[in-house]
C-alpha positions in Angstrom: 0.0 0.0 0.0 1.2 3.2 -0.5 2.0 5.7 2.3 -0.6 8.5 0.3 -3.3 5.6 0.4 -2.6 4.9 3.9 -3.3 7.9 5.7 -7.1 8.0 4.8 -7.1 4.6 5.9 -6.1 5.4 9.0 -8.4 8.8 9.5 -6.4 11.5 8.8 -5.4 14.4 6.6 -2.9 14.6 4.4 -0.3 16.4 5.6 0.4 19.2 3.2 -3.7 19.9 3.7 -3.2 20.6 7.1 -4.1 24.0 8.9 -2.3 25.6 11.2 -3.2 26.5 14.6 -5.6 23.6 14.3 -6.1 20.4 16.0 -4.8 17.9 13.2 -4.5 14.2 13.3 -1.6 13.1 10.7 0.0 9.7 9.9 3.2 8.7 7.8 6.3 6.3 8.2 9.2 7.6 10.4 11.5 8.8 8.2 13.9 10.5 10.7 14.4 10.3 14.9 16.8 12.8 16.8 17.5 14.7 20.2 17.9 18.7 20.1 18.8 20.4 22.8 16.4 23.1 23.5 17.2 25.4 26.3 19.1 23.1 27.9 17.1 19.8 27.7 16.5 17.4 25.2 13.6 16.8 22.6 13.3 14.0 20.7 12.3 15.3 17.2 10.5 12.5 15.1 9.8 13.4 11.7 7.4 11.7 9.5 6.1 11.2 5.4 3.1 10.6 4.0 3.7 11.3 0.7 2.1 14.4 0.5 4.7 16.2 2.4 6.4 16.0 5.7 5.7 16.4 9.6 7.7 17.1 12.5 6.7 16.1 16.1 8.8 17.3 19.3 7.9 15.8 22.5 10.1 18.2 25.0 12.2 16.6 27.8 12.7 13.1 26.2 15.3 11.3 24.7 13.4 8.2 23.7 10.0 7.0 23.0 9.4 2.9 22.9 8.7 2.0 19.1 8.8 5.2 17.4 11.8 4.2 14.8 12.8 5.0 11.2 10.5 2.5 8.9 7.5 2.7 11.3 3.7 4.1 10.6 2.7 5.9 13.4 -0.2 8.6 13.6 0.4 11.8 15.5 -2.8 14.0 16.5 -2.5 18.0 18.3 -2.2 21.5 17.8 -0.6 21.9 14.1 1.5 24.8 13.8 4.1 25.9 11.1 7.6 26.7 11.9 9.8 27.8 8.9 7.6 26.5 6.2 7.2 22.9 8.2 4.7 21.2 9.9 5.5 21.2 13.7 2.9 19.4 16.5 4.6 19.8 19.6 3.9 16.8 22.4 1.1 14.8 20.3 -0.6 12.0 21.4 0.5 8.7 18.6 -0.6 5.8 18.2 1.9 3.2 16.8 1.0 0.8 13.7 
């Protein structure tokens, strides 16, 4: 299946359709996973594809998060903002598939 299919499946938009300042629910396959410091503490930046564009989440004060790796199709869902023409949810809820 492809990744543009498989969003819809799983109930949500595609990501270059999304609105900012919204409440968005976005899915894709990890495409990247990395700690940035941010004022002195980590966050775990986890960026994702869906084939209509790209998503960033950043889940402040973490290093790690069980099952969130390059390859995997997880669906993030918060408050969508854009940061230097990118998609940016900051501490989403996911669900792993």
């Amino acid at each position: 299946m492809r990744r543009q299919e498989g969003c819809s499946l799983l109930g949500a938009t595609p990501i270059d359709q999304v609105q900012p300042r919204s409440v968005g629910r976005v899915a894709g396959e990890v495409s990247s996973v990395r700690i940035v410091p941010r004022a002195g503490a980590p966050s775990l930046e986890v960026s994702i594809d869906d084939g209509h564009g790209r998503a960033t989440a950043v889940f402040f004060g973490r290093k790690h998060l069980s099952g969130l790796a390059p390859g995997r199709t997880v669906v993030f869902e918060g408050r969508v903002q854009q940061s230097a023409h990118r998609v940016v949810i900051y501490n989403p809820a996911y669900e792993l598939r």
